[in-house]
N, C-alpha and C positions, 0 to 999 in steps of 0.2 A: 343329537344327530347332526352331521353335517353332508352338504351337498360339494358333489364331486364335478372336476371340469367336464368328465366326459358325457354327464346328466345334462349341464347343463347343455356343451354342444349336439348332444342328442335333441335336445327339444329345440334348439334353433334351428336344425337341419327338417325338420317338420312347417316350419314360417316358410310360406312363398311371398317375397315381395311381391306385390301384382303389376308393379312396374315396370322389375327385368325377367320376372316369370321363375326366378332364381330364389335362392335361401339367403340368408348373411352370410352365413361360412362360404359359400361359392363363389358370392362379388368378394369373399376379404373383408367385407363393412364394421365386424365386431370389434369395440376397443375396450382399454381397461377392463379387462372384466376382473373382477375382482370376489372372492368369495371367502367369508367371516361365518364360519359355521354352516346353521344354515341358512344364513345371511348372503344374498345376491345383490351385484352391481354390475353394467355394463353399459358403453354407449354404443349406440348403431352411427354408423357415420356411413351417409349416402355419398355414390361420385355424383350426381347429377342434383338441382335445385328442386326443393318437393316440398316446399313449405307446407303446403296445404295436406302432405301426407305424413307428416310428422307425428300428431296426435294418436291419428287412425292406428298406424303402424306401434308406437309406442305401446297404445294399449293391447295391442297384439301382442307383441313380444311379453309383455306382463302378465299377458294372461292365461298363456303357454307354461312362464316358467312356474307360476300361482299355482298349476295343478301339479308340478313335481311334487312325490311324496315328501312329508317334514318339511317343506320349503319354511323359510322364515320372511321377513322383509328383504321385498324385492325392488330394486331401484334402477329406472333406464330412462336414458335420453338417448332424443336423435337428433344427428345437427346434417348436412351436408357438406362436403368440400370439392371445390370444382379445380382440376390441374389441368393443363395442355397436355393436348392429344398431338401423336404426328400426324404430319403433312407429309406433302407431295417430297421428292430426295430433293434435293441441291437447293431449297428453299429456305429461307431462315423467319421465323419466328420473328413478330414485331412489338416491340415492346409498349406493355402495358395492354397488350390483347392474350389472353389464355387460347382461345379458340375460337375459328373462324367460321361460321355457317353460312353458304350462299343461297339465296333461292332463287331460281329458275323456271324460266318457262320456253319453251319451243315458238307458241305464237302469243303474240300480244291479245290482251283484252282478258285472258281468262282470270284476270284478281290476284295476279302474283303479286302487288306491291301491298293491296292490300291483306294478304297471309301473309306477308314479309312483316309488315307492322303491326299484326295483334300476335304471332309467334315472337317476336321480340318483347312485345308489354308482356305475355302471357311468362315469359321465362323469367322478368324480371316480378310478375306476381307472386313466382314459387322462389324468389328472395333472390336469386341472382343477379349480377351487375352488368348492364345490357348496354350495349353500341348500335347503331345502325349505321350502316354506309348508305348510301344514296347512288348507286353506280351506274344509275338510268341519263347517262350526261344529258340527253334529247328530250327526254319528258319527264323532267323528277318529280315525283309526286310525293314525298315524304313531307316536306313543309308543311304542305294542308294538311293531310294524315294525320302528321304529329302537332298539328295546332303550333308550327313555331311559325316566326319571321323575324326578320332582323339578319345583320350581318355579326357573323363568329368575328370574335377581337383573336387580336398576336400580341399576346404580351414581348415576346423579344424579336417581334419583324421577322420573325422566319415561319414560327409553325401557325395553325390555328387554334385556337381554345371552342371544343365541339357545342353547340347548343344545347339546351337540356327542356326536356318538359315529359309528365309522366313516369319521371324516372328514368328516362332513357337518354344517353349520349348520342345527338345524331349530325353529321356534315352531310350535306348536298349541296353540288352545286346549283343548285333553287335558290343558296343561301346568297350567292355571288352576283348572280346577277337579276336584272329587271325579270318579272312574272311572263312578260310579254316579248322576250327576247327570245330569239330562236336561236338555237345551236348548231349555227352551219361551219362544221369544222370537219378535216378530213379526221380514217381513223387515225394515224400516230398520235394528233393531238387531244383524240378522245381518251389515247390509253395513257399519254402522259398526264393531261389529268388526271383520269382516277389511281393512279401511283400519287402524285402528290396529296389528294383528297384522302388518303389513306395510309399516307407514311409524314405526312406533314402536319399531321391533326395528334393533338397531346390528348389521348384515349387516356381518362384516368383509371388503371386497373380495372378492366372487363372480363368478364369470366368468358363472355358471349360477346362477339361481334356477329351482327346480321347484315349481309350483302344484299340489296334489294337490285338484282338483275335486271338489265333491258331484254329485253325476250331476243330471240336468236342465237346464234351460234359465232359470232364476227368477232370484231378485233378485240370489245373488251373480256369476253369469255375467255379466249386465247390468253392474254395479258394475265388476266385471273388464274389458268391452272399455268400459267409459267412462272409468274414472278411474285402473287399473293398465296402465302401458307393457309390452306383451305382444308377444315378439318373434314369437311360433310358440305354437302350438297342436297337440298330437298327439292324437288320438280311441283310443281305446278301447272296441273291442266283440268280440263272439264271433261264430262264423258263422252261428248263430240269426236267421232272418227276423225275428225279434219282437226280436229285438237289434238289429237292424239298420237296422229302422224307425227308432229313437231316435236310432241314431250318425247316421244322415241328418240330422236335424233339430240337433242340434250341430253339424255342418258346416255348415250352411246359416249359423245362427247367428253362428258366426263370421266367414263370407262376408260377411254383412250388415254386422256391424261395422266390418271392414278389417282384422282379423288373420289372417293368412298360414297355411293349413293345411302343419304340416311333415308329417303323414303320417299312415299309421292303421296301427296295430298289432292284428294279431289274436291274443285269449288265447282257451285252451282248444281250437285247433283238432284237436287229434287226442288222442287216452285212447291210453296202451301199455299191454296190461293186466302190473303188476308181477310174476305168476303166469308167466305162458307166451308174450306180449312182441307181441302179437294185438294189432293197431293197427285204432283203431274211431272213425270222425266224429263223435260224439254229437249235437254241435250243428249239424249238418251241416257241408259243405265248400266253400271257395272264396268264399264268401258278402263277405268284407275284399276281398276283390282284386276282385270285380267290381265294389263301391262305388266304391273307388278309380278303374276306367275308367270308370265312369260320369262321373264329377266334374272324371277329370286331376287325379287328384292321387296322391302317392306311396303304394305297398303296404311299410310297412319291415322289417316281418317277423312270422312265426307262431309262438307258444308253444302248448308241450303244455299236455293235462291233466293236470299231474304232484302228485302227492301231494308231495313233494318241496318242490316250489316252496312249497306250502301249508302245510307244516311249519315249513320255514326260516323264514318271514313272522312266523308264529304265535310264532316262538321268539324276535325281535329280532334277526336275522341274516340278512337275504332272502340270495336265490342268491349274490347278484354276491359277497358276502362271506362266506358258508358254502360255497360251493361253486365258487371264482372260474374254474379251469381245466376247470371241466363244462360238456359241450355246452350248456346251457340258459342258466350266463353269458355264454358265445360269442356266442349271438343276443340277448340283453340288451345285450351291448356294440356290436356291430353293427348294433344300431337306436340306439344313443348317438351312434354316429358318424355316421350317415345325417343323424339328427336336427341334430346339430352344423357338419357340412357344409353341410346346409341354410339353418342360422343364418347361418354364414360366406358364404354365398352372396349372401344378401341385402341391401339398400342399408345402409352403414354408417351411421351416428347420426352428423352431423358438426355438432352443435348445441355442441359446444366446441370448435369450431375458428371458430364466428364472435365478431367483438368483441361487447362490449356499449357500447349508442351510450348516451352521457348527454349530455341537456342542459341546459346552464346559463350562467346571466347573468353575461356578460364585461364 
């Protein structure tokens, strides 16, 4: 007996990735497939980074094709591949970045830098090759976060070679100057730096760069959807109405521009008290997810109030990597992949697959 293609894409179209909520035949994911009687082989190849669902999924798809009638040896792997997505028109692509993720927030304080820096480790835990920008000119807080210090070297005097720890490639201007020095600069020269900070720095091949925003809506937001190729945008805010006013008006912001809201994240929504484990809204409840159905646009997930989380940060070790197998990495990583499937969802960048036309006298 042997098995036929249309057996097999039958029982694929049955597998829901619980990722994109899709099949393989719908994202395109199935490769080689190849069929020897009743002998099966095929690879799944994900757009987005999912180390961790590799396994899970494999023996899914095995276990599917195991119950075709007469099946013989069945053989599958999953790998992922990560391409550039379009951006904003008239904007060009920077070499050595695939795609750009900013994160956002309307007001200060509500832990945008730090979901900025466990969604960046958390992308590079599901194997991806991660950047962070540091674009907070006035308060960067990534150095601590990321446990670096020291100043980046220029091997040929023009660019910067980015700092590494965790995994992650990151430039701040935290790197340049004194801890203690303030940044009283008007904006032109806030946006001219973060252009340099970001076109000057030799990003070795990132699948993900992540933009760690100063909260508002001013010169370098502007700068950002005019002259940085930005694949996706996640918000960040609390469920505080007075927070919430803000993260509206950053969404809107980037509506107007043309960059793609991939989703809003809500920090702080519930306190567990660490004493006797009495779970309490502070900031009130529900407040992310009704913005989200106002808008249509995605809810990717809720973080506690955890002291925890605040410690790790404080220490140079956020959760994803002080505490990777803990519930609260779980939804770190979880809205990485929400985030990244998102990416992957979107129109691809196919500005190198056209020629370049020259002319000239024959």
């Amino acid at each position: 007996m042997s098995i036929s293609e249309a057996q097999v894409h039958a029982a694929l179209r049955e597998i829901i990735d619980p990722n994109t909520g899709k099949d393989f035949l719908a994202t395109k994911s199935v490769r080689n497939l190849k069929l020897s009687g009743a002998d099966v082989s095929l690879e799944i190849e994900l757009g987005y980074p999912g180390k961790s669902q590799f396994e899970p999924l494999r023996k899914q798809v095995i276990a599917k094709l195991r119950a075709l009638p007469d099946v013989g040896n069945v053989s599958v792997g999953v790998t992922s591949k990560v391409v550039s997505h379009a951006v904003q028109r008239g904007v060009k692509l920077i070499p050595g970045i695939k795609n750009i993720i900013a994160v956002a927030s309307g007001k200060g304080g509500v832990g945008k830098s730090t979901t900025a820096a466990n969604l960046a480790l958390a992308l590079a835990a599901e194997g991806a090759s991660v950047g962070m920008l540091d674009a907070d000119i006035y308060g960067p807080s990534q150095p601590m976060m990321m446990g670096i210090s020291g100043r980046p070297e220029s091997k040929d005097g023009k660019s910067l070679e980015p700092l590494e720890n965790h995994g992650i490639q990151v430039i701040s201007i935290g790197f340049l100057i004194d801890i203690d020095t303030p940044m009283v600069w008007r904006g032109p020269m806030v946006t001219q730096a973060l252009e340099q900070l970001l076109k000057d720095t030799r990003w070795r091949d990132v699948d993900y760069l992540v933009i760690d925003l100063p909260p508002g809506t001013g010169d370098i937001q502007l700068t950002l959807a005019q002259k940085v190729p930005v694949t996706g945008a996640v918000i960040v805010t609390t469920p505080q109405d007075i927070a919430l006013i803000d993260a509206r008006k950053g969404l809107k912001m980037f509506e107007k521009v043309g960059i793609p809201i991939l989703g809003v994240v809500e920090n702080m929504a519930v306190h567990i008290c660490s004493k006797c484990g009495h779970a309490e809204h502070i900031f009130g409840s529900g407040g992310g997810e009704k913005m989200c159905k106002d808008y249509g646009i995605e809810f990717l997930g809720a973080l506690p109030l955890d002291i925890a989380i605040r410690e790790q940060a404080d220490s140079g070790k956020p959760t994803v990597v002080a505490d990777p197998d803990g519930q609260v990495a779980g939804i770190y990583k979880s809205i990485a992949r929400r985030c990244a499937v998102k990416v992957a969802e979107s129109q691809k960048d196919m500005t190198a697959k056209f020629p370049n036309i020259v002319v000239q006298n024959t």
